[in-house]
C-alpha positions in Angstrom: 2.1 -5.5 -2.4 4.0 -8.0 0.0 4.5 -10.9 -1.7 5.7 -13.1 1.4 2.3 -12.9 3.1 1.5 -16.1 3.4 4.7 -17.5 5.3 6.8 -14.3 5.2 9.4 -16.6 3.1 8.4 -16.1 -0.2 5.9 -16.2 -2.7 3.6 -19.0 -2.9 4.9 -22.4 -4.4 1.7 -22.8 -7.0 1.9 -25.7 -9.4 5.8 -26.4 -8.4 6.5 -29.8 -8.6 8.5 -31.3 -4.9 11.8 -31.7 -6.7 11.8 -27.4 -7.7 10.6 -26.4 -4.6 13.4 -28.6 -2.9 16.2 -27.7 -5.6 15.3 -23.9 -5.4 14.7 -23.8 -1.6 12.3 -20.8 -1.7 10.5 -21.8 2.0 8.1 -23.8 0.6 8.2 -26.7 3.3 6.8 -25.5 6.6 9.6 -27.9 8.9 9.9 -25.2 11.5 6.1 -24.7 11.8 5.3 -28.1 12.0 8.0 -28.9 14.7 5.9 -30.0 17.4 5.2 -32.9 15.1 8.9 -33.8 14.7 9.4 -33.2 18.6 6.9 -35.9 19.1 8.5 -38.3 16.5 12.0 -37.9 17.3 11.5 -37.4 20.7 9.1 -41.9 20.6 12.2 -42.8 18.8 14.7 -41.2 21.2 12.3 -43.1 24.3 12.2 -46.2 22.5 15.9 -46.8 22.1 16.6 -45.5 25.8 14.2 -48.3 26.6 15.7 -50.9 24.7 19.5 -50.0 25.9 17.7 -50.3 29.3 15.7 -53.3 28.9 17.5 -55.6 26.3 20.5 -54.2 26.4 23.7 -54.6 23.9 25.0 -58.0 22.0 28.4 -57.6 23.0 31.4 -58.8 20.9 34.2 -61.2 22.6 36.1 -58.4 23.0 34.2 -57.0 25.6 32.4 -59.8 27.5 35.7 -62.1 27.1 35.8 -65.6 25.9 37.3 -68.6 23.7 38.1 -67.8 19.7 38.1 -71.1 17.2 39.5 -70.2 13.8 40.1 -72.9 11.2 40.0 -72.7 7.4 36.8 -72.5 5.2 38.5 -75.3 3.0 37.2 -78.8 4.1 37.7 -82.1 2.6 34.2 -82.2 1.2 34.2 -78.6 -0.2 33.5 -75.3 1.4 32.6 -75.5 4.9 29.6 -72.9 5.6 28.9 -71.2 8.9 25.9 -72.8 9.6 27.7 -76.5 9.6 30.3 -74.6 12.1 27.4 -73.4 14.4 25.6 -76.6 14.5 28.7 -78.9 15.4 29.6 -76.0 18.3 26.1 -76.3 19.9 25.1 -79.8 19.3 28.9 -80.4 21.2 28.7 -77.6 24.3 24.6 -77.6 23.9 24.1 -74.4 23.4 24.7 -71.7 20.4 28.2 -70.0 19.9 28.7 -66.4 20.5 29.5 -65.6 16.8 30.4 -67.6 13.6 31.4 -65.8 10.3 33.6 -66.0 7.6 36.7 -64.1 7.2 38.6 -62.9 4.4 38.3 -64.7 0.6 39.6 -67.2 -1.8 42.1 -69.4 -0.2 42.9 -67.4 2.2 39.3 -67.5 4.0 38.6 -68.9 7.5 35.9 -69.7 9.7 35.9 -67.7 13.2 33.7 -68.9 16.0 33.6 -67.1 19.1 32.0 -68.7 22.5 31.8 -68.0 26.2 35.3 -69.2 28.0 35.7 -72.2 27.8 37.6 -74.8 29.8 40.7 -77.2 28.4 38.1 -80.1 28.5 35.5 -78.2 26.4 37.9 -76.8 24.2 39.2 -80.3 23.5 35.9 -82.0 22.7 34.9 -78.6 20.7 38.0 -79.1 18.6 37.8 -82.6 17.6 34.1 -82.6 16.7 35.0 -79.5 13.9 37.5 -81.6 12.8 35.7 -85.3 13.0 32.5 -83.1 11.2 34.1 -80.7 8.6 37.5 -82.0 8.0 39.4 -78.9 7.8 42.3 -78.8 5.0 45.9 -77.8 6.3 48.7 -76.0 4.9 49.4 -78.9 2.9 45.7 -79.5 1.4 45.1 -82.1 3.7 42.6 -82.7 6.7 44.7 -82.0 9.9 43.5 -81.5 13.4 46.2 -79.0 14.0 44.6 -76.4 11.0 42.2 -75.3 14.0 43.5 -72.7 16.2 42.2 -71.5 19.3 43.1 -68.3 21.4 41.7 -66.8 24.8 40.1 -63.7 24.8 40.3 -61.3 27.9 36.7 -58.2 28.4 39.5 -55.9 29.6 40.2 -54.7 26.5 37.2 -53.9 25.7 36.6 -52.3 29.1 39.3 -50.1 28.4 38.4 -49.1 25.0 34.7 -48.2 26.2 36.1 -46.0 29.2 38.5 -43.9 27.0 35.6 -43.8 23.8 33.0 -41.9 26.9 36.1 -39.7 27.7 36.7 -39.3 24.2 33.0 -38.4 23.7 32.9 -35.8 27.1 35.8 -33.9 25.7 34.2 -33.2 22.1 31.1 -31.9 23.7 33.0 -29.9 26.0 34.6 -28.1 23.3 31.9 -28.2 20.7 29.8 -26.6 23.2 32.5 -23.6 23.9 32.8 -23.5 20.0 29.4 -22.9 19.2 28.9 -20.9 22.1 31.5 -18.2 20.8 30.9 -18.5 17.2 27.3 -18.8 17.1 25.3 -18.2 20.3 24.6 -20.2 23.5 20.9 -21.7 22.1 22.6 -22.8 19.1 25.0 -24.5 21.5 22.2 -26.2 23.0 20.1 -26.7 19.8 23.3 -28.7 18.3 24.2 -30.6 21.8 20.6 -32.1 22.2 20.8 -33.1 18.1 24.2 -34.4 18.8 22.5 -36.6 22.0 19.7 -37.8 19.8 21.9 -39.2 17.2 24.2 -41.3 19.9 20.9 -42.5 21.1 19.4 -43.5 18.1 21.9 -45.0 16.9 22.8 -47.0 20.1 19.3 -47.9 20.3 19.0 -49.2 16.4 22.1 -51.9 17.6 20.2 -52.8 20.7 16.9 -53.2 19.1 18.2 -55.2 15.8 20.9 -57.5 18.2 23.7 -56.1 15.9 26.8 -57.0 17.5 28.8 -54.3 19.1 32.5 -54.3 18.3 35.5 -52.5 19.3 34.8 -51.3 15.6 31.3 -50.3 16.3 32.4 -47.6 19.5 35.1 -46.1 17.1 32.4 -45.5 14.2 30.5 -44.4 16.8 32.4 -41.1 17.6 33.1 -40.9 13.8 29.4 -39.6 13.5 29.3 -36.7 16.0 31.8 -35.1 13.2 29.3 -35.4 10.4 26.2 -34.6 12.6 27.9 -31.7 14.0 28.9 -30.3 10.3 25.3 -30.7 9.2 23.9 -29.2 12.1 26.9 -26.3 11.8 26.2 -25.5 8.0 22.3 -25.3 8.4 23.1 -22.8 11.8 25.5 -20.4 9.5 22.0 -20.1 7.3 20.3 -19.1 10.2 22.7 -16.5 11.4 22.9 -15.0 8.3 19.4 -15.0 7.9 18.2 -13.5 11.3 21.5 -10.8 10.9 19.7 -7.5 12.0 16.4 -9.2 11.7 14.7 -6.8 15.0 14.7 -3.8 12.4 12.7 -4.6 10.4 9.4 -5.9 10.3 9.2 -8.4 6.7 9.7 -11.5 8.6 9.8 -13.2 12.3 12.3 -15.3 13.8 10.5 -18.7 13.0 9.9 -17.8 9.1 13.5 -16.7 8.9 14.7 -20.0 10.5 12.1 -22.2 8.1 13.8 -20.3 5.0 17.4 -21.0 5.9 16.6 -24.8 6.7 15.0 -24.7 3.6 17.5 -22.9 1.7 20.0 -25.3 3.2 18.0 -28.9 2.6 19.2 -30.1 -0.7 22.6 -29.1 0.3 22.3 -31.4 3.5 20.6 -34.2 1.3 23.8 -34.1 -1.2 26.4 -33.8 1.3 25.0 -36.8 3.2 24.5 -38.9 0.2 28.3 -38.4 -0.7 29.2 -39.3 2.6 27.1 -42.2 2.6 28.5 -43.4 -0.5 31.8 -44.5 0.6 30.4 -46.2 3.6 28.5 -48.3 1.5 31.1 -49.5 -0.4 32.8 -50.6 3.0 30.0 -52.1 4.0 29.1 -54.0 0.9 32.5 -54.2 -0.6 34.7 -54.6 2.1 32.2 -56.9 4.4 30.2 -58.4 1.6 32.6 -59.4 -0.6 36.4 -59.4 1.0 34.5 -60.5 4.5 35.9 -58.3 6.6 34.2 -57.8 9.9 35.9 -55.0 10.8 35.1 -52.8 8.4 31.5 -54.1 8.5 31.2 -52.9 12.6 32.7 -49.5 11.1 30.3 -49.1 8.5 27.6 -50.2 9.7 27.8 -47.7 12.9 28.5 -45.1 10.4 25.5 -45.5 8.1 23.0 -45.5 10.6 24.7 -42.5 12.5 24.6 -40.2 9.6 21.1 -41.1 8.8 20.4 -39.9 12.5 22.2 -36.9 11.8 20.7 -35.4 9.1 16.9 -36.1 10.3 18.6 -33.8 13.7 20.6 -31.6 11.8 17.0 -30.6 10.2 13.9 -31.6 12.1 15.2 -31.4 15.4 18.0 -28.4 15.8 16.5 -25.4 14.1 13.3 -26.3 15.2 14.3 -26.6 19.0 16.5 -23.1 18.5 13.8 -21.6 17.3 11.4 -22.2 20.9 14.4 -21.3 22.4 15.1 -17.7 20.9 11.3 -16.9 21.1 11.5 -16.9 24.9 13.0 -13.7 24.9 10.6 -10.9 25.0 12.9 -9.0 22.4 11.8 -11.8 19.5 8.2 -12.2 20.8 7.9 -8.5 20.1 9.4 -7.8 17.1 6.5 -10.9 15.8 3.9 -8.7 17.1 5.6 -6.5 15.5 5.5 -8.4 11.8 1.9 -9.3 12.4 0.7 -5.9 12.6 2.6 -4.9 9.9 0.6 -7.6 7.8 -2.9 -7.0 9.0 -2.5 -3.5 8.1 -0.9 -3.7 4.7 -4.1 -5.8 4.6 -6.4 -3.0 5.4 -4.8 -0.8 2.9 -5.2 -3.9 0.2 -9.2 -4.1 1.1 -9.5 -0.3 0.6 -7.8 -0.3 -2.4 -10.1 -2.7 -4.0 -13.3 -1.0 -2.5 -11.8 3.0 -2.6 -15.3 4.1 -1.4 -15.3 2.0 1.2 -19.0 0.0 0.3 -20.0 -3.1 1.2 -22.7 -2.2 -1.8 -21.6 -4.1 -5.1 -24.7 -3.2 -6.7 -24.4 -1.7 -10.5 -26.1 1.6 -8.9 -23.1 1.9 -6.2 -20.6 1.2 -8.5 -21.8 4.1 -10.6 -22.5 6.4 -7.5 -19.2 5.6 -6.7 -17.0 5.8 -9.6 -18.6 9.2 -10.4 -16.1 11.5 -11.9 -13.4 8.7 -13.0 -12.8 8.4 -16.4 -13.7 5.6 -19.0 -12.0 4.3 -22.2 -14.2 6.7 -24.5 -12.7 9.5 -22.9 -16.5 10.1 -20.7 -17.0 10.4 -17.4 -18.6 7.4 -15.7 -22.0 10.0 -15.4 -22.1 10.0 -19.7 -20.9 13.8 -19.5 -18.1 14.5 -21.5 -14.5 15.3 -19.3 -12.6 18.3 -19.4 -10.2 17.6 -22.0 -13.0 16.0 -24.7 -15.0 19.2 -24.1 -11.8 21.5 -25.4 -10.7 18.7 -28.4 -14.5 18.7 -29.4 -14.7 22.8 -29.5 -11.3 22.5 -31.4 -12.7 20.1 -33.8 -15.7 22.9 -34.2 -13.5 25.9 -34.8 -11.9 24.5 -37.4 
């Protein structure tokens, strides 16, 4: 008997606990039959962060809106001088909130940065003098000095130039990720992996617009680190696939869906431990290198990075197979080689019904049964009518003889 009837993946899970149906990947989780439920997920997510990048838009760093930088030492005469105190002296002076204020670096070495819309020689003046009348920074020589804060102009065309070669940057990799897959793979793969690849920019973008995280210089260069790591998930879960669905319209044990389902199965834990190695060393930027050295840098470079993979493996899974799948079963070559399969089924489970009944009786009645067992053989070694067989007629005239 078939034992992949019910999902044409393999036998049925039972009593297995989550973790041994995820560690043995046997096709127990039905991802690619419940797709039009991710499509409807991914695809509220995907609208809601085109609609935030629309409507509220990007908190954009210095770098790319252009503006005035205040750095001065965390040391002040009175002890550590916190970036609320910096903020509140900023906006109490130029009445209104500073761009950014954060803490850079540690130990003795550790400054405060303030960044704030362009400002004037007048306004920089008074904004100078009322850090130093409030916090008293400490100079070189441990003492309060007006010329320990530092001030620099900031021009947006850098940051203008680093966002138009990041989108050429990003045309060019799909370009040739596109040709790639098309020639290794197949052209709906190509498409299955662009539109994952799309989703996971978005989200991500969408996550910084919704959450006001600023976006860096740092944040655009994380973000085309992610299409590498969404585009290797996505790749090693495809390879399954293909090997899979390899000579899959001669035979008739499973269709194109249930072969998908099994590889993205057979593929899942592999995708959960890749991504939670990867995600380990971007932790410890994040936490290490932002939290405790206070580095912003590498905090924009995490932080991007994190989220991005996150996006990448719910794509890689719930999102490219699923959305190859719909693809392939537009050609009439897949749709009838299902046909194909389900006939295949329905009559090995005729053949299973008469079996079970051989005379083919609805009847279940202790009469029937005897009526219909007539002339098969019991334990005893007596026919089912209480006439001895054949062969206990011969051993009993033996028996006789002798």
């Amino acid at each position: 008997m078939d034992t992949t009837r019910n999902n044409g993946n393999a036998p049925a899970a039972g009593g297995r606990g989550v973790l041994q149906r995820l560690y043995t990947g046997t096709g127990a989780f039905d991802i690619v039959g419940k797709r039009k439920y991710w499509y409807v997920i991914l695809g509220l997510l995907m609208l809601v962060s085109a609609a935030s990048i629309g409507i509220k838009g990007f908190n954009l760093s210095i770098e790319f809106e252009g503006g005035t930088n205040i750095s001065m030492p965390a040391q002040g005469a009175s002890g550590q001088i916190s970036t609320e105190q910096a903020e509140r002296t900023v906006r109490d002076t130029l009445g209104n909130d500073p761009s950014s204020v954060q803490l850079v670096g540690s130990g003795a070495s550790q400054t405060v940065q303030i960044s704030t819309e362009k400002l004037d020689v007048e306004e920089l003046a008074e904004v100078k003098s009322a850090l130093y009348e409030d916090l008293r920074p400490l100079g070189a020589d441990g003492q309060p000095s007006p010329e320990a804060i530092s001030d620099s102009a900031v021009s947006g065309t850098w940051g203008d130039e680093i966002t138009r070669q990041a989108l050429i940057a990003l045309a060019v990799f799909l370009v040739l990720v596109t040709v790639f897959l098309a020639f290794y793979f197949e052209r709906w793969m190509a498409v299955g992996a662009l539109v994952a690849l799309i989703h996971d920019v978005l989200v991500t973008a969408g996550i910084y617009s919704l959450v006001g995280f600023e976006v860096s210089p740092s944040t655009v260069i994380g973000l085309l680190t992610i299409l590498g790591f969404s585009l290797y998930d996505t790749v090693v879960v495809f390879d399954k696939v293909k090997e899979n669905t390899s000579g899959l319209l001669s035979v008739t044990r499973r269709t194109y869906p249930e072969a998908a389902n099994l590889a993205v199965n057979q593929s899942l834990m592999r995708s959960i431990n890749t991504s939670i190695i990867a995600l380990l060393p971007v932790l410890g930027l994040l936490f290490v290198g932002a939290g405790l050295l206070g580095v912003g840098v590498l905090r924009d470079l995490a932080l991007v990075q994190g989220v991005g993979m996150l996006a990448g493996v719910l794509s890689s899974i719930l999102l490219a197979t699923p959305l190859l799948v719909d693809l392939k079963m537009r050609e009439s070559a897949y749709r009838a080689h299902e046909r194909k399969v389900l006939q295949r089924r329905r009559h090995r489970s005729g053949e299973d019904e008469v079996e079970e009944n051989p005379a083919g009786r609805s009847d279940t009645s202790p009469e029937s049964d005897r009526m219909a067992g007539a002339g098969a053989v019991n334990g005893s070694g007596r026919a089912a009518t209480g006439r001895p067989s054949g062969k206990a007629e011969r051993r009993g005239a033996a028996r006789r003889r002798r």
